[in-house]
C-alpha positions as YAML, in Angstrom:
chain: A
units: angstrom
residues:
- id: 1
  name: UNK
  ca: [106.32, 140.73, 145.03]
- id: 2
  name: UNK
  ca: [109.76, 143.00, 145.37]
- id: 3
  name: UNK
  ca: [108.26, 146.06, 147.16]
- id: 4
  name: UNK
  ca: [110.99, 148.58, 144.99]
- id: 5
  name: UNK
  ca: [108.86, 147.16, 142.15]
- id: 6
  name: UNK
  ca: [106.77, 150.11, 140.34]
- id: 7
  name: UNK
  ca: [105.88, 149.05, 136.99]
- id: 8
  name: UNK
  ca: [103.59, 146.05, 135.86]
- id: 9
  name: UNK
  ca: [102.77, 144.67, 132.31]
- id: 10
  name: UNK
  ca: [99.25, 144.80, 131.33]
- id: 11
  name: UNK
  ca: [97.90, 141.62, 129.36]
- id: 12
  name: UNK
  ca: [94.98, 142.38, 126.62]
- id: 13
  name: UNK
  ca: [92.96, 139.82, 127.22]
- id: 14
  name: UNK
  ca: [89.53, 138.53, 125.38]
- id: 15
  name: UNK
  ca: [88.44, 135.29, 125.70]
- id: 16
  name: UNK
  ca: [85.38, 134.05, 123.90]
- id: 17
  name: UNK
  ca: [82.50, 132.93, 126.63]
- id: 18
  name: UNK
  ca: [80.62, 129.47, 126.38]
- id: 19
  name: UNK
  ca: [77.88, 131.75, 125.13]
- id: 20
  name: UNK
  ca: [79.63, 132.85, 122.28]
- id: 21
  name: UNK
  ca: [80.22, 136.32, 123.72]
- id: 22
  name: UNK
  ca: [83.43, 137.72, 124.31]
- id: 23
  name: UNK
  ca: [84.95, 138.74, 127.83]
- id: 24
  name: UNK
  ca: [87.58, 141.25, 127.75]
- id: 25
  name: UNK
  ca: [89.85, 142.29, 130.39]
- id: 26
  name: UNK
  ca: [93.30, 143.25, 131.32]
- id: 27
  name: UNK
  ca: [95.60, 141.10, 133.79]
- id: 28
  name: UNK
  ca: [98.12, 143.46, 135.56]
- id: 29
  name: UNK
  ca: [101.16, 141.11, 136.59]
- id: 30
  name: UNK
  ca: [104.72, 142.60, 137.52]
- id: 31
  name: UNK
  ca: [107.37, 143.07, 134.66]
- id: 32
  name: UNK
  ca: [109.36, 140.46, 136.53]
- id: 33
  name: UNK
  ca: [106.56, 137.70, 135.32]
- id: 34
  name: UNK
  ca: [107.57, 137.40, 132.19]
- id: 35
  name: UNK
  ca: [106.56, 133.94, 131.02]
- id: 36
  name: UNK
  ca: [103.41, 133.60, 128.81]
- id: 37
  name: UNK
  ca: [102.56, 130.59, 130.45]
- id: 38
  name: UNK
  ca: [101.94, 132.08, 133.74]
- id: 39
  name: UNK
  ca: [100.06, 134.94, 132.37]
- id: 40
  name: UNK
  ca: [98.05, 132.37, 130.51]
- id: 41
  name: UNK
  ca: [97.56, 130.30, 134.28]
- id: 42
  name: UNK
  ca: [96.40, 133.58, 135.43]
- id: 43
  name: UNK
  ca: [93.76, 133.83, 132.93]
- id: 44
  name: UNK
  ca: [92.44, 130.68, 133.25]
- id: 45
  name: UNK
  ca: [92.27, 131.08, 137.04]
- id: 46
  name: UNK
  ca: [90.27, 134.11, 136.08]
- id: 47
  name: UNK
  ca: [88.29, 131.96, 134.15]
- id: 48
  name: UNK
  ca: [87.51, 129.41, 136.26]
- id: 49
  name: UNK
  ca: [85.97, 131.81, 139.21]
- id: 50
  name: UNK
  ca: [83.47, 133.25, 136.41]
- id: 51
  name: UNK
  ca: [82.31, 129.51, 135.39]
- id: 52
  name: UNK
  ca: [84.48, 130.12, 131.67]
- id: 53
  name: UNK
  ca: [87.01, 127.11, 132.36]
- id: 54
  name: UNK
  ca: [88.13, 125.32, 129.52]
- id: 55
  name: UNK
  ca: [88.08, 128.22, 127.47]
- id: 56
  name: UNK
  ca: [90.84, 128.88, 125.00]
- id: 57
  name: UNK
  ca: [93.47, 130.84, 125.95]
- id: 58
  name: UNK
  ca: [97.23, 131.25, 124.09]
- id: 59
  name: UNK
  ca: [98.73, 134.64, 122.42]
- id: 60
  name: UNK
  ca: [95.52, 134.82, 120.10]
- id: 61
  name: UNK
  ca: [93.61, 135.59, 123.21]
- id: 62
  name: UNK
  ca: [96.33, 137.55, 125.69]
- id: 63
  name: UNK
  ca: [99.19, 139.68, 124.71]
- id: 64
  name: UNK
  ca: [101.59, 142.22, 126.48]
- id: 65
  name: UNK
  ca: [99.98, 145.13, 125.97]
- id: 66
  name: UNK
  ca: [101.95, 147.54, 127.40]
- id: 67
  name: UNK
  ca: [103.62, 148.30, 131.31]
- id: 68
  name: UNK
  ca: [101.86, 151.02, 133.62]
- id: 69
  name: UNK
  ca: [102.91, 152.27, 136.83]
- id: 70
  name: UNK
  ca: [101.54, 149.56, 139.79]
- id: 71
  name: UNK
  ca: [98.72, 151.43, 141.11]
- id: 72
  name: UNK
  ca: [97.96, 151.19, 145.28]
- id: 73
  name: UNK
  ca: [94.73, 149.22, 144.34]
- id: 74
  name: UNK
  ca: [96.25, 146.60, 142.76]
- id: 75
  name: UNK
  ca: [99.16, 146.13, 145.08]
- id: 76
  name: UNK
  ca: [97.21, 143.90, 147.82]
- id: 77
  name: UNK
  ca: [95.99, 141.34, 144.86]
- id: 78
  name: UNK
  ca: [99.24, 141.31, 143.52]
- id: 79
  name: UNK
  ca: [101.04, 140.63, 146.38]
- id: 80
  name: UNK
  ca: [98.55, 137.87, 147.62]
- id: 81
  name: UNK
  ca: [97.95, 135.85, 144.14]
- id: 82
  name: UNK
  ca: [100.57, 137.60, 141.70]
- id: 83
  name: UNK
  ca: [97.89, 139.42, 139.54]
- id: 84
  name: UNK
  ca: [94.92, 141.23, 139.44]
- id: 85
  name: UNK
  ca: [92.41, 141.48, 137.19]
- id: 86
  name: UNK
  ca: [90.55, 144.74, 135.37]
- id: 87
  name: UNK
  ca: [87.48, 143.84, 133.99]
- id: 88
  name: UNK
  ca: [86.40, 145.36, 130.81]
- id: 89
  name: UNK
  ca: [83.17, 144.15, 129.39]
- id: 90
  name: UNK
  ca: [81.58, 140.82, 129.29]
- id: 91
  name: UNK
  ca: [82.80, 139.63, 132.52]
- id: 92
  name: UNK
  ca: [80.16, 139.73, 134.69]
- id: 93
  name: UNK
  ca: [77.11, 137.40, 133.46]
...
């Protein structure tokens, strides 16, 4: 990641669980990234490490929700695996 860059999208995400509940939570990615496909990579990624792989995920599930100044915590994450992750509800258990 471009260290001059200072904005990121944020990605609406919810995804319905094998349970039949929903998760819902934001993937921060920079503006750059602008390819739904990646964002959608991202989210299954995020899927997979909470046991939801296979799950569907296409615009019904994650849209640009709007761009936010990158905030110090999520810089690391960003720079290491391209996105990070703010969970909302549902996501844990």
């Amino acid at each position: 990641m471009d260290h001059k860059t200072k904005k990121v999208n944020i990605w609406d995400t919810y995804v319905t669980k094998k349970d039949g509940n929903i998760m819902h939570f934001d993937i921060v990615a920079p503006v750059e990234v602008k390819d739904e496909s990646i964002i959608y990579n991202y989210v299954r990624e995020y899927l997979k490490l909470k046991g939801q792989e296979g799950q569907t995920v296409s615009a019904k599930e994650c849209r640009l929700c709007h761009i936010e100044t990158l905030k110090p915590i999520w810089k690391v994450e960003i720079e290491n695996k391209g996105y990070f992750v703010i969970e909302m509800e549902g996501c844990n258990g």
